[in-house]
C-alpha positions as CSV (number, residue, x, y, z in Angstrom):
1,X,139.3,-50.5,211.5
2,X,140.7,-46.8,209.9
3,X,140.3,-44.0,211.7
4,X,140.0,-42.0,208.9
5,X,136.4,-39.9,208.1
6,X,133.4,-42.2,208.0
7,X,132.8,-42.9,204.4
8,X,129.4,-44.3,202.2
9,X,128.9,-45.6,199.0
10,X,127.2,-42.9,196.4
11,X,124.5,-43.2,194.3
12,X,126.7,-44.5,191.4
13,X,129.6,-46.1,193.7
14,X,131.5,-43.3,194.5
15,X,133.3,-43.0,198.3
16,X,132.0,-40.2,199.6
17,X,133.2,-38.9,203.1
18,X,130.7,-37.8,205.8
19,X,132.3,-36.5,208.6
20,X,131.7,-37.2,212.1
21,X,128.8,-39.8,210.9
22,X,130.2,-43.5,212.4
23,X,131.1,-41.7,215.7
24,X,127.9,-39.9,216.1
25,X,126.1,-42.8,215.5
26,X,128.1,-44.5,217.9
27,X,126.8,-42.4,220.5
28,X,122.9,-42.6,219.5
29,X,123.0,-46.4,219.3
30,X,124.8,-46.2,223.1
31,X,122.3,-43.6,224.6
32,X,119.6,-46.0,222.9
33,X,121.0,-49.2,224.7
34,X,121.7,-48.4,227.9
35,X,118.7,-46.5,228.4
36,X,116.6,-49.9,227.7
37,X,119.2,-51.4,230.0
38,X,118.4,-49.3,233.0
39,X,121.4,-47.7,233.6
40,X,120.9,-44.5,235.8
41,X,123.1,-42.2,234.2
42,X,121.1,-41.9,231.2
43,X,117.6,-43.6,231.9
44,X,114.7,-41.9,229.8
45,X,117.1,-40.6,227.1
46,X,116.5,-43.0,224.6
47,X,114.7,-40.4,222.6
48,X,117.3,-38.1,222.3
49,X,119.0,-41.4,220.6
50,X,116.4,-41.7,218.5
51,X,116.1,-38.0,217.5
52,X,120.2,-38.2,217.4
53,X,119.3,-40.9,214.8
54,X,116.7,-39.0,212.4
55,X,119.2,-35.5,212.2
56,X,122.4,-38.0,211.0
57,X,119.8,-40.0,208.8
58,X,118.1,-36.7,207.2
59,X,122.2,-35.2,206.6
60,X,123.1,-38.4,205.3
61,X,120.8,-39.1,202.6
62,X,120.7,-35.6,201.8
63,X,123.7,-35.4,201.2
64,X,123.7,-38.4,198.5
65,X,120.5,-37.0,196.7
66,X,122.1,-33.3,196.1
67,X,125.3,-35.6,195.2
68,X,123.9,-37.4,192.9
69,X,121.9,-34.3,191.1
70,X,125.0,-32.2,191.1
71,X,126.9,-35.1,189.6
72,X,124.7,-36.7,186.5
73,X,121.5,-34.0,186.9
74,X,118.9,-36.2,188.1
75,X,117.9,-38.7,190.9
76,X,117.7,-42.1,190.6
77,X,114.8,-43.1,193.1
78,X,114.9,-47.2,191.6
79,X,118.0,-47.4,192.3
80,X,117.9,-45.1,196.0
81,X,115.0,-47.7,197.0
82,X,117.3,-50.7,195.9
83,X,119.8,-49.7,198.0
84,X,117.7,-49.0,201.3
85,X,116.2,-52.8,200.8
86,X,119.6,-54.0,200.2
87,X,120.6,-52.1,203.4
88,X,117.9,-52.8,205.5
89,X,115.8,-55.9,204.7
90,X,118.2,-58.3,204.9
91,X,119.0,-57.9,209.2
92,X,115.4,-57.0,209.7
93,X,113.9,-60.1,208.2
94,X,116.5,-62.6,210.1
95,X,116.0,-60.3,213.3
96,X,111.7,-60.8,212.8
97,X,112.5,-64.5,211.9
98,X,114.0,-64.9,215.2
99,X,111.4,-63.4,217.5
100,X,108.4,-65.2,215.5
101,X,110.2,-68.3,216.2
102,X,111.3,-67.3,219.4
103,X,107.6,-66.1,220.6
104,X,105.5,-67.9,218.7
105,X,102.5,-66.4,216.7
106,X,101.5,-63.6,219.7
107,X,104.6,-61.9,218.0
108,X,103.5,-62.4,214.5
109,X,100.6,-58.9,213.8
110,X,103.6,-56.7,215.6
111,X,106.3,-58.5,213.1
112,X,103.6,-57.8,209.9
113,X,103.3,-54.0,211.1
114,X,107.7,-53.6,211.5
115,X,108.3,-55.4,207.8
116,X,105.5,-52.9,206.6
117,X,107.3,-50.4,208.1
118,X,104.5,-48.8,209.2
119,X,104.7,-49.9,213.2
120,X,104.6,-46.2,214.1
121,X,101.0,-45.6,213.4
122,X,99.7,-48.2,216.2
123,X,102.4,-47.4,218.7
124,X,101.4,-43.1,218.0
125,X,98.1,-44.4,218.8
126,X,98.4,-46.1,222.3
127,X,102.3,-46.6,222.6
128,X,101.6,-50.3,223.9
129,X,100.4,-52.0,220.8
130,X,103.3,-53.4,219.4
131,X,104.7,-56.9,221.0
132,X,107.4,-55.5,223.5
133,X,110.8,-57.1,222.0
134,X,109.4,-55.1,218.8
135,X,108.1,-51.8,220.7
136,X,110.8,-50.0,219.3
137,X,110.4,-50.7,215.4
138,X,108.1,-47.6,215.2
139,X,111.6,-45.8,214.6
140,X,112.6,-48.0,211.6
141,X,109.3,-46.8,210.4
142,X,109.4,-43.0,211.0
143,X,112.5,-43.6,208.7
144,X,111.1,-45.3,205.8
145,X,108.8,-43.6,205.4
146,X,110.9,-40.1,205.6
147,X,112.8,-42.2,202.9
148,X,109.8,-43.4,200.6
149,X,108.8,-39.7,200.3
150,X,112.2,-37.7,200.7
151,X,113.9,-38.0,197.4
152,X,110.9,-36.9,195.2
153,X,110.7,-33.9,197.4
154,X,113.8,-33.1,197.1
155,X,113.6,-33.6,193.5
156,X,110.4,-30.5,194.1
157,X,112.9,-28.5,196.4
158,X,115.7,-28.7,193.8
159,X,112.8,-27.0,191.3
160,X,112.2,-24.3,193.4
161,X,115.3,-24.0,195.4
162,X,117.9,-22.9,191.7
163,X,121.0,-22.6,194.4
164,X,121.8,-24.7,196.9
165,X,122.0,-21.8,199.3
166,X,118.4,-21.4,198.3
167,X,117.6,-25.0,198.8
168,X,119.3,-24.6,202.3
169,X,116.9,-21.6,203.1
170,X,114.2,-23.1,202.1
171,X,114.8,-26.1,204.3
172,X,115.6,-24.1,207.3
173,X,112.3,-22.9,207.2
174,X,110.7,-26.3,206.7
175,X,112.4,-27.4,210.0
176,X,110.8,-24.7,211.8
177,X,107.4,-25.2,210.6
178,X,108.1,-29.0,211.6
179,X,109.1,-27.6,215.0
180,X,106.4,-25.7,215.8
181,X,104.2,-28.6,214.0
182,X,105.5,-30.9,217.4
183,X,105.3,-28.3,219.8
184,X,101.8,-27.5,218.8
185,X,100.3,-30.6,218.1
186,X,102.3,-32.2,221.3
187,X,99.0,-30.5,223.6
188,X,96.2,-31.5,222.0
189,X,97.4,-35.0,220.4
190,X,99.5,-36.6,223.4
191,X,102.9,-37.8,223.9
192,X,102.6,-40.7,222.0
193,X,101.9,-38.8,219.2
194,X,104.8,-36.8,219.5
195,X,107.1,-39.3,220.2
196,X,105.9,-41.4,217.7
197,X,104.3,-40.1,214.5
198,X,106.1,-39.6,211.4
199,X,104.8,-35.7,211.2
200,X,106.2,-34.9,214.5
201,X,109.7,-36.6,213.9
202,X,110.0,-34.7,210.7
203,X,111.7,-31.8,212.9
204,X,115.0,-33.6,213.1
205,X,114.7,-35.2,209.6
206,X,114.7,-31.8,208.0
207,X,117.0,-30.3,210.2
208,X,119.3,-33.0,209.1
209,X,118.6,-32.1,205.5
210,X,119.0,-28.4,206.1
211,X,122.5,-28.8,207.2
212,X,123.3,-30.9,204.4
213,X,122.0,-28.3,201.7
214,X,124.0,-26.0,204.0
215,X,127.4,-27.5,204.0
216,X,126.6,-28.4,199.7
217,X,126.7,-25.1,198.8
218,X,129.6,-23.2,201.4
219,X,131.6,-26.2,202.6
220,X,130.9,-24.8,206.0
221,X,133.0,-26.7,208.5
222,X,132.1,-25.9,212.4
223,X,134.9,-24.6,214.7
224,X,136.3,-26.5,218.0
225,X,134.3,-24.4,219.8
226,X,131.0,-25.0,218.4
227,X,131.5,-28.7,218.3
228,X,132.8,-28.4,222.3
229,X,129.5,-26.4,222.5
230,X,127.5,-29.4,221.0
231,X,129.1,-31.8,223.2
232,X,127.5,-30.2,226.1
233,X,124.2,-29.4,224.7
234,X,124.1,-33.7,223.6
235,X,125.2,-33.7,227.5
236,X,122.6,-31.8,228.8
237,X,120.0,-33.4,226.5
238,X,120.9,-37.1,227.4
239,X,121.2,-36.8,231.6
240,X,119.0,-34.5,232.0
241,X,115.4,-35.8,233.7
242,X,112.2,-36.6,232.1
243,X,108.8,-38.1,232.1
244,X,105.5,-38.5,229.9
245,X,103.8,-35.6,231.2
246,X,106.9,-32.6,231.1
247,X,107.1,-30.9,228.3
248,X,110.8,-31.3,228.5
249,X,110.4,-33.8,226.0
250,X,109.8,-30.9,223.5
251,X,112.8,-29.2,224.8
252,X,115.0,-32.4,225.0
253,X,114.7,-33.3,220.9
254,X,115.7,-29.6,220.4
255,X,118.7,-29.3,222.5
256,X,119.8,-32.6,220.5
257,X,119.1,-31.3,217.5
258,X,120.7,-28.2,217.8
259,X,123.5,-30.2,219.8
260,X,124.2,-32.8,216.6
261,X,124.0,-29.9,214.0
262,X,126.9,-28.3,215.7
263,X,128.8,-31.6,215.2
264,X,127.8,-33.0,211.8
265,X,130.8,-31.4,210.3
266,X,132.9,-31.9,213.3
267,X,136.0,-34.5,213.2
268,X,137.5,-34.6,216.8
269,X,139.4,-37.6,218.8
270,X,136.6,-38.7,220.4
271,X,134.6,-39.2,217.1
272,X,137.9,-40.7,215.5
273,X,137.8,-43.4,218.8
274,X,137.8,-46.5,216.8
275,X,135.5,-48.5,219.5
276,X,132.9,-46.0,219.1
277,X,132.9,-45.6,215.2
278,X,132.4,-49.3,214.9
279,X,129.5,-49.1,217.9
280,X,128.4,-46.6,215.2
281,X,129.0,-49.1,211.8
282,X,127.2,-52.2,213.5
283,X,124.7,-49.6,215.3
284,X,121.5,-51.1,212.5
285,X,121.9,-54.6,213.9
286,X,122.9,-53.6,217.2
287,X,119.6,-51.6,217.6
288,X,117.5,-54.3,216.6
289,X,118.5,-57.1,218.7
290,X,119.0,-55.2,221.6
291,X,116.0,-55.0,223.4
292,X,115.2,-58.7,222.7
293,X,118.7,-59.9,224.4
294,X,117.9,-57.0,227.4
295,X,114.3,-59.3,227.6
296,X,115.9,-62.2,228.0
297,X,119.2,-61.6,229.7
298,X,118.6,-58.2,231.2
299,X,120.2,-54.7,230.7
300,X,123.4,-55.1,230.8
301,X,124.4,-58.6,229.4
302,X,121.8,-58.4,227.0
303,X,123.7,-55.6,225.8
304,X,126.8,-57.4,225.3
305,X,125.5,-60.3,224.1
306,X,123.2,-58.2,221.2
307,X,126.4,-56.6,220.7
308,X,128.0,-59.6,219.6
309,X,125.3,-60.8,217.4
310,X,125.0,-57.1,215.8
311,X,128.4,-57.6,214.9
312,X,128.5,-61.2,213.3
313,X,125.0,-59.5,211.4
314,X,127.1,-56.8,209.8
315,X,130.2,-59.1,208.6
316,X,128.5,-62.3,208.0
317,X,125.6,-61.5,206.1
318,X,124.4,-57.6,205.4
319,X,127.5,-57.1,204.1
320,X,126.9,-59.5,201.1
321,X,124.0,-57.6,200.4
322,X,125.7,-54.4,200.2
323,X,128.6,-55.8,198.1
324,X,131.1,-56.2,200.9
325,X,131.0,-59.5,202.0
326,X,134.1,-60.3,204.8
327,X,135.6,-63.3,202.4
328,X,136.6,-60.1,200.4
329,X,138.1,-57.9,202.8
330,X,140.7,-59.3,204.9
331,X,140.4,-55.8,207.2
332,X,137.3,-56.7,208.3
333,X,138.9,-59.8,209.7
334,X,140.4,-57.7,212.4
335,X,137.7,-54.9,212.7
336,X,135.2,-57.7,214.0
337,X,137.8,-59.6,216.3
338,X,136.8,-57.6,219.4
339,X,132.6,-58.0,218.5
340,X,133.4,-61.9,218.0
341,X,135.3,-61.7,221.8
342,X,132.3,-60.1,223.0
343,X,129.9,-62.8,221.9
């Protein structure tokens, strides 16, 4: 596995580099997992993992949108929808055929509501309607549905925004009005609510997009003491305390939003660390068999053992569907040698 800056395919097959993005996930996927797996240090941050998630996903495609329209002056949204099925579909529906098959039909409404993507609306309502192994799909849906509705409103934004420093202004107000949209709606509609809904996770989306728009039109690249300075503030956002009722939940997913803006443009060590950049390549798979393995296994080893099946996921079958199957690249041989040990 390189070291070098994360790269993604564009929207006509162009590498484009995203700095900082395989490491960052890296750590979102970890805060996610051993949360579910009890450990202490970071026990009820799983939703700063989560929101960690939504800010990379919001920069990321973002980024590839304005890319796209700078490039050939339009946005392709049949071919951006081909590639998120492509990307997604093909681990969720072997991960769904599992626990079906597994469980039996008790898991079967929970599995219809995930492959709708549309698992958030039940779990915003009660937080306890969704089968457990599946309790934490409502996040694949926040996403999809961010991503069924973001590139023709970006194709609106790009109307009214001429410049991108306009666009970027434009969206740094959006994010605002998203934030206050959580905080306010947090009181009267429930945790569960903002936890869960798409609406209130559309803070971290747009923030996302914001710094995207942001770094498109001045290149801006954050110093070594901002991204220092967005370590600690991830730091203090993952250990810190917190429960249903304290409105540090409100608190928490702005610390980590502030926290990963500072280091979306960053490129230290610890993001080049090649054991974390591939936690952060495999980080998909890993997140949806985790919880299942923890089930069964418990925290720890059903970490490890997820880990390994995330792993033989990404080389031995999503990566056909995304064009780079490992019979084609010899490099991915070795990249997946220390997964394969772990299973």
């Amino acid at each position: 596995m390189t070291t070098a800056t994360p790269r993604v395919e564009g929207s006509q097959g162009h590498r484009v580099r995203v700095p900082a993005l395989d490491g960052l996930r890296g750590v979102a996927v970890l805060i996610v997992v051993l949360d579910h797996g009890q450990v202490r240090a970071v026990q009820g941050a799983g939703g700063a993992g989560v929101t960690l998630f939504f800010v990379l996903s919001g920069f990321l495609i973002t980024g590839l949108l304005l890319r796209e329209h700078d490039r050939v002056g339009r946005i392709d949204l049949r071919a951006f929808y081909r590639r998120r099925a492509r990307r997604l579909l093909p681990a969720l529906t072997v991960f769904l055929a599992a626990v079906v098959a597994h469980y039996g039909s008790i898991a079967v409404p929970s599995a219809v509501v995930t492959v709708l993507y549309i698992a958030n609306v039940p779990a915003a309502g009660s937080g306890t309607a969704l089968f457990f192994p599946l309790h934490h799909m409502w996040s694949l849906a926040v996403e999809e549905q961010f991503y069924l509705l973001w590139p023709a409103a970006t194709l609106l934004l790009l109307r009214v925004g001429r410049t991108r420093r306009q666009l970027a202004a434009i969206l740094l107000g959006l994010t605002m009005l998203c934030l206050l949209l959580r905080a306010g709606g947090y009181p009267v509609l429930g945790y569960d609510w903002a936890y869960r809904s798409t609406l209130s996770n559309l803070f971290p989306l747009v923030a996302g997009a914001a710094v995207a728009a942001y770094v498109r039109s001045t290149g801006w690249r954050a110093s070594g003491a901002t991204g220092l300075l967005g370590i600690l503030i991830l730091a203090t956002a993952t250990c810190a305390p917190i429960t249903p009722s304290n409105d540090w939940m409100i608190l928490r997913s702005i610390l980590t939003v502030f926290g990963a803006v500072m280091l979306l443009t960053r490129s230290d060590a610890w993001m080049r660390f090649a054991p974390l950049r591939y936690c952060g390549r495999i980080s998909y798979g890993w997140y949806l068999w985790h919880v299942l393995f923890q089930v069964e296994l418990g925290g720890i080893e059903g970490a490890v053992v997820s880990f390994g099946v995330a792993a033989l996921s990404f080389h031995l079958w999503e990566s056909w569907w995304t064009g780079r199957p490992l019979v084609r690249r010899r490099v991915a041989v070795a990249s997946a040698a220390p997964a394969l040990e772990a299973a």
